[in-house]
VEXDREN-2710 file (C-alpha; in Angstrom, 1 decimal):
% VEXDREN-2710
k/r/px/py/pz
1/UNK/150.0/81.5/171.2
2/UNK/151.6/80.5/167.7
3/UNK/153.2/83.7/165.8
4/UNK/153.6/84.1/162.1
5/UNK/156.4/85.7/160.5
6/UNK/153.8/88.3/159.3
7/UNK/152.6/88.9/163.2
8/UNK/156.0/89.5/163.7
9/UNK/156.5/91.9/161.2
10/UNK/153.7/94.2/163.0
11/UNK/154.8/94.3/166.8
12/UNK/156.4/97.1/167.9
13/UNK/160.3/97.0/169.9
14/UNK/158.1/96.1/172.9
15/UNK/156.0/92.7/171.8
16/UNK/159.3/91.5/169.9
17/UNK/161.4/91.8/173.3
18/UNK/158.5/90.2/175.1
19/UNK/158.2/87.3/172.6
20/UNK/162.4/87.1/172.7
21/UNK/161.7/86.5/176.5
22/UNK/158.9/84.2/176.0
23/UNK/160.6/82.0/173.5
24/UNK/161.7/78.4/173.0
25/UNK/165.9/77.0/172.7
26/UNK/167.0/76.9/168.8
27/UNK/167.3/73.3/167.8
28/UNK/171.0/73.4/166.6
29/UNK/170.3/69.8/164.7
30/UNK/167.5/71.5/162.7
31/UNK/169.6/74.6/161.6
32/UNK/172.7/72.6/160.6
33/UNK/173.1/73.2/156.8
34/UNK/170.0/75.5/156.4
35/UNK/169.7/79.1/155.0
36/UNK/167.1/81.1/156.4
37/UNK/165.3/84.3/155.2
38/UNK/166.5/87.4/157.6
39/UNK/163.7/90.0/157.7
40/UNK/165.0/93.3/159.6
41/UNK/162.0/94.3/162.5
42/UNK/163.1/98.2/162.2
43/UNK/161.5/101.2/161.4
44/UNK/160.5/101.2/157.5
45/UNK/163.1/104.3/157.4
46/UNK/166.1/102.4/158.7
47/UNK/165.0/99.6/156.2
48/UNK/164.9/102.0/153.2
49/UNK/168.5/103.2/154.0
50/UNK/169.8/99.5/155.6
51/UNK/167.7/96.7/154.4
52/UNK/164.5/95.0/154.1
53/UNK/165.6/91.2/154.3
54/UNK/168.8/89.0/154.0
55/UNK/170.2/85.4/155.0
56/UNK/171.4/83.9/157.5
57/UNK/173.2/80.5/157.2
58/UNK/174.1/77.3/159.4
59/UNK/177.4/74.6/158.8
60/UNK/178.8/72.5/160.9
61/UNK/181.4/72.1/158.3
62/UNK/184.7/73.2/159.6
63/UNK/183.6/73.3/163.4
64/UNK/184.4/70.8/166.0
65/UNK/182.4/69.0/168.1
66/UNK/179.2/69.5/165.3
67/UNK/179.0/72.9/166.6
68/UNK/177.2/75.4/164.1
69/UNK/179.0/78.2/162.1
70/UNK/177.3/81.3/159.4
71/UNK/177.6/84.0/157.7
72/UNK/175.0/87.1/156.5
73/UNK/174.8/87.1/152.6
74/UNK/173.6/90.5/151.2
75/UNK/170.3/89.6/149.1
76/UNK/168.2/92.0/146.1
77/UNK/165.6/93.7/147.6
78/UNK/162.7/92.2/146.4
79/UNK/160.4/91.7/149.6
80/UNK/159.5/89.3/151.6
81/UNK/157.7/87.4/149.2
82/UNK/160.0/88.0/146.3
83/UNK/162.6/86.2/145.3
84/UNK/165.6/85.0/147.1
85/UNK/168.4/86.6/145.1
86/UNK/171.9/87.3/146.6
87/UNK/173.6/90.0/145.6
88/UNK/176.7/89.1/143.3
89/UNK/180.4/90.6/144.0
90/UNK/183.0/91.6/140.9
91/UNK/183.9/87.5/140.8
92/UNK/180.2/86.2/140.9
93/UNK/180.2/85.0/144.8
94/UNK/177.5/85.6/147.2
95/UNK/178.3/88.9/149.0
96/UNK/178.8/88.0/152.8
97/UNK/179.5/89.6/156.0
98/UNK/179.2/89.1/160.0
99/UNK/180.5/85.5/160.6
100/UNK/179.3/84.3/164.1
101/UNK/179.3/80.8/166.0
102/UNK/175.9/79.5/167.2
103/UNK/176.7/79.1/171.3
104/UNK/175.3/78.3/174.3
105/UNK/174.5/81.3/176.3
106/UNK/175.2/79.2/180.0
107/UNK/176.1/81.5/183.0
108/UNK/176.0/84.5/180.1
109/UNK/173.8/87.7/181.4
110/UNK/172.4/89.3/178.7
111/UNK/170.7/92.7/179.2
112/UNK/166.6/93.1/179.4
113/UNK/165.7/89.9/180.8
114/UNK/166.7/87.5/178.8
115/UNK/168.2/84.4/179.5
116/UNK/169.6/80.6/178.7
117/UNK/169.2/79.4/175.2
118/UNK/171.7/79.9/172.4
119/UNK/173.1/83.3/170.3
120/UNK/175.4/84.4/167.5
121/UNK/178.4/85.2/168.6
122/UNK/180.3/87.1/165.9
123/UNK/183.5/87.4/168.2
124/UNK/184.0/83.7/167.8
125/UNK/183.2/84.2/164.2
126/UNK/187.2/86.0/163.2
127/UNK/185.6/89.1/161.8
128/UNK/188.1/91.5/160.5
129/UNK/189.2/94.2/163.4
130/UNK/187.4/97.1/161.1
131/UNK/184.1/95.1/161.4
132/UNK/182.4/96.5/164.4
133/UNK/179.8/93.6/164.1
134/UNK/182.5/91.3/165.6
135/UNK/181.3/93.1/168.9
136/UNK/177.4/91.1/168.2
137/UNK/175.9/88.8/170.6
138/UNK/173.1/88.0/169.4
139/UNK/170.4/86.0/171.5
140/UNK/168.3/84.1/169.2
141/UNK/164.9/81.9/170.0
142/UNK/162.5/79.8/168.4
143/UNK/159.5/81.9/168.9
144/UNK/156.9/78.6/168.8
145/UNK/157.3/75.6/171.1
146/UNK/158.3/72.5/168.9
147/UNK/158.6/74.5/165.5
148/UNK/162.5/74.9/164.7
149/UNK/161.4/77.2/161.3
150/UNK/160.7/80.7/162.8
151/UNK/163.2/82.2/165.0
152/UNK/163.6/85.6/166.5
153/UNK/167.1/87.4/167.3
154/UNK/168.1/90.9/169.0
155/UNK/171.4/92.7/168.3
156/UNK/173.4/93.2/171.3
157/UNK/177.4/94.6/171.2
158/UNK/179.5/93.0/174.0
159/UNK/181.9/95.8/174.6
160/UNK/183.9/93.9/177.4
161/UNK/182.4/93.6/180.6
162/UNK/179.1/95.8/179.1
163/UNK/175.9/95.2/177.2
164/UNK/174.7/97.6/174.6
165/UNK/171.5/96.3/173.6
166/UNK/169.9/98.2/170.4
167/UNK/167.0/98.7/169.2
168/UNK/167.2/96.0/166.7
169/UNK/165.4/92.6/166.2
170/UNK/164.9/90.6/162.8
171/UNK/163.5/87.5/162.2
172/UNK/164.5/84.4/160.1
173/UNK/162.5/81.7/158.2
174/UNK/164.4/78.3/157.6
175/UNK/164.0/78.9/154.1
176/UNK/165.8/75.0/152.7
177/UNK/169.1/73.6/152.5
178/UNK/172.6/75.6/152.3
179/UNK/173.3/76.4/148.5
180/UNK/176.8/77.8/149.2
181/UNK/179.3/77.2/151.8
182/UNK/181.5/80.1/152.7
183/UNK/185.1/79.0/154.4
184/UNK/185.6/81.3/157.7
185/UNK/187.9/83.9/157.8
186/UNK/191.3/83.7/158.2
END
């Protein structure tokens, strides 16, 4: 059964971790140099005092091997359906945050069933020591066989040998090409 982003939207913390489970690889190839609408899957409380949506990007640029690299950007909160409007720092760049590496989750065991595929690995990312999202591990599917443009991902910290899985899922629409390429931290 096909999902929309606005099915999505709907299920509860039970359905999204079932459809995690149930979905499809990434396409790495069809992500490279994309930006993608990130729409938090919380409780409309923890969106009022977090966020409603953001971005999520994919580069290859500075990776080897055509590996995929991103960072978050920190958009206006106009909705879903509003426009796409990152939110602007003292200089006039993009606010961005929580660099990961897209990579393959082979011989990984991730908590609640899950398995195989790829995820966001914020560790490889060089997050400063005071971000605590350098701890992510994101798994992250493509929630219809054979369409790269609708993916689902579920926060998890990796706190050494442990799993903390939360409570949080959002999902991201390929939303066109990469406007602005963000070197990776130092």
């Amino acid at each position: 059964m096909a999902h929309t982003l606005t099915e999505l939207m709907a299920m509860d913390r039970e359905a999204l971790h079932a459809t995690l489970c149930a979905g499809h690889p990434v396409d790495p190839a069809a992500l490279a140099e994309t930006q993608c609408l990130g729409v938090a899957l919380m409780a409309p409380l923890l969106q009022k005092l977090l966020w409603t949506t953001f971005r999520k990007t994919f580069t290859r640029e500075g990776m080897p091997g055509g590996r995929l690299r991103g960072w978050n950007v920190r958009m206006q909160q106009t909705g879903v359906d509003g426009p796409r409007q990152p939110r602007l720092d003292r200089k006039g760049q993009p606010v961005t945050f929580g660099h990961y590496v897209l990579t393959p989750a082979d011989g990984l065991r991730f908590p609640g069933g899950w398995t195989g595929g790829w995820y966001l690995d914020y560790a490889a990312g060089r997050n400063a020591p005071w971000d605590l999202g350098r701890f992510g591990a994101t798994p992250l599917v493509a929630v219809n066989r054979g369409d790269p443009t609708l993916l689902l991902g579920w926060e998890v910290f990796r706190l050494g040998p442990a799993w903390l899985p939360l409570p949080l899922y959002y999902a991201l629409r390929v939303d066109g090409p990469l406007e602005h390429v963000v070197p990776p931290p130092r």
